[in-house]
N, C-alpha and C positions, 0 to 999 in steps of 0.2 A: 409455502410459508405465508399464507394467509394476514397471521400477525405481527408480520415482520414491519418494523419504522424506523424509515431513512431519514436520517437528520444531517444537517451540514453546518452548523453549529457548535464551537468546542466550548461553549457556555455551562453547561452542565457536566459535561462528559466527569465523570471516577477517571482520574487518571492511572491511579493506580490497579483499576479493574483495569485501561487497557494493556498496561502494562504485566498482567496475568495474559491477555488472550495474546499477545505477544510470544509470552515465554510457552504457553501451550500451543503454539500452532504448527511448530515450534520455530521460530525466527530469531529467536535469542533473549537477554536480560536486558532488561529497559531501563533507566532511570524514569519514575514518574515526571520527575520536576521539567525534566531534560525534553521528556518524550509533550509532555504540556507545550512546552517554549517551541518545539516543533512544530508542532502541529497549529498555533495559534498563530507563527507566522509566514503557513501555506498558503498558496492563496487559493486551495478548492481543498476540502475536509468534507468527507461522509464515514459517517458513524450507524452502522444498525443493529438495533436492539428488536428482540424476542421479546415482547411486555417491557419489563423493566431493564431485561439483562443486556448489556455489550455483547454483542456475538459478531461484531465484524467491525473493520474502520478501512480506511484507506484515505492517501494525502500526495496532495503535486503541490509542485512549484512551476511559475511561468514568468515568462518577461509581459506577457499581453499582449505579443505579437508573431513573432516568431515558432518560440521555442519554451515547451513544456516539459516538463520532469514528473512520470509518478512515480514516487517514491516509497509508498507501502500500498500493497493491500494484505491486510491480514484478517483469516477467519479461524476463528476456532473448529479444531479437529471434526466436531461433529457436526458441526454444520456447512463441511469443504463438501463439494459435490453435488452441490444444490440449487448449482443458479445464482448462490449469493454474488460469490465474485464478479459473476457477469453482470451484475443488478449494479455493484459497486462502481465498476469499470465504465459502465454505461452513465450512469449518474453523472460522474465526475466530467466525462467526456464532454456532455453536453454543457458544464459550468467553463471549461477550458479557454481561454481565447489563446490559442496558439496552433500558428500551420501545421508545426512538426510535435509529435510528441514522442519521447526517450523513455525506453525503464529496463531498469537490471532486475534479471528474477532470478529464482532458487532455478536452480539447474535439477530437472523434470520438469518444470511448471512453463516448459518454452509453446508446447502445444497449447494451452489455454491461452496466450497472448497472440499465438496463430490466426484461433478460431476467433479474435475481435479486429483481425486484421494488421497486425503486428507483423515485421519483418523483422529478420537476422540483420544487424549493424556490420560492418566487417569492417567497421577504424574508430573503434569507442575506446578512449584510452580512459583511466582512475587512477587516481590516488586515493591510496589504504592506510590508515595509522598502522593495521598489523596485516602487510602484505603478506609477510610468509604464512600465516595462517589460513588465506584466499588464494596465495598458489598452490597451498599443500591439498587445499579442498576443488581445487580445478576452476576455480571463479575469475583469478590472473593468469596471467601468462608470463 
């Protein structure tokens, strides 16, 4: 992907484009407004675009010392498999100040957090507004 551009900036961003590669990736239904207020107050955002179009983003949270949080990466369907996510993953990494860094993923997607050197948690506890819906999908316990 030659014409792929990584930006880290959520000044421009359609939020409501990303709120479509959201729902196609498919990770769920976004609020634009909601998903905006997110994202503007992570403190590491990468967004990349194809020419003009959104075709990937991903966003953490840190304290600046410690302890880091990514909290999405999301690519569109047709561009999963291609080095994006690792392009994303890597990006962000490098803006991070934190020792440790945290992420819950889609259950399949534990090998790709592997291969950037991610390990299994064995005492990560969440709070879910709709836990029954994450224990019925295998995500709680």
């Amino acid at each position: 992907m030659d014409d792929l551009i990584l930006r880290y900036s959520t000044d421009s961003v359609n939020w409501t484009e990303l709120a479509e590669v959201y729902r196609l990736a498919p990770l769920g239904t976004y609020d634009p407004e909601r998903l905006q207020r997110a994202y503007e107050q992570s403190q590491v955002c990468c967004f990349a675009y194809r020419s003009t179009q959104l075709i990937a983003a991903g966003r953490a949270l840190s304290d600046g010392e410690y302890f880091a949080f990514i909290c999405d990466i999301v690519v569109l369907p047709e561009f999963q498999r291609q080095g994006l996510g690792t392009r994303i993953m890597n990006a962000m990494s490098e803006r991070l100040a934190a020792e440790k860094v945290l992420l819950a993923c889609v259950i399949g997607q534990e090998g790709f957090y592997r291969k950037l050197g991610f390990l299994k948690h064995t005492s990560v506890m969440a709070l879910y507004p709709n836990a029954k819906w994450y224990k019925e999908n295998g995500l709680l316990e």
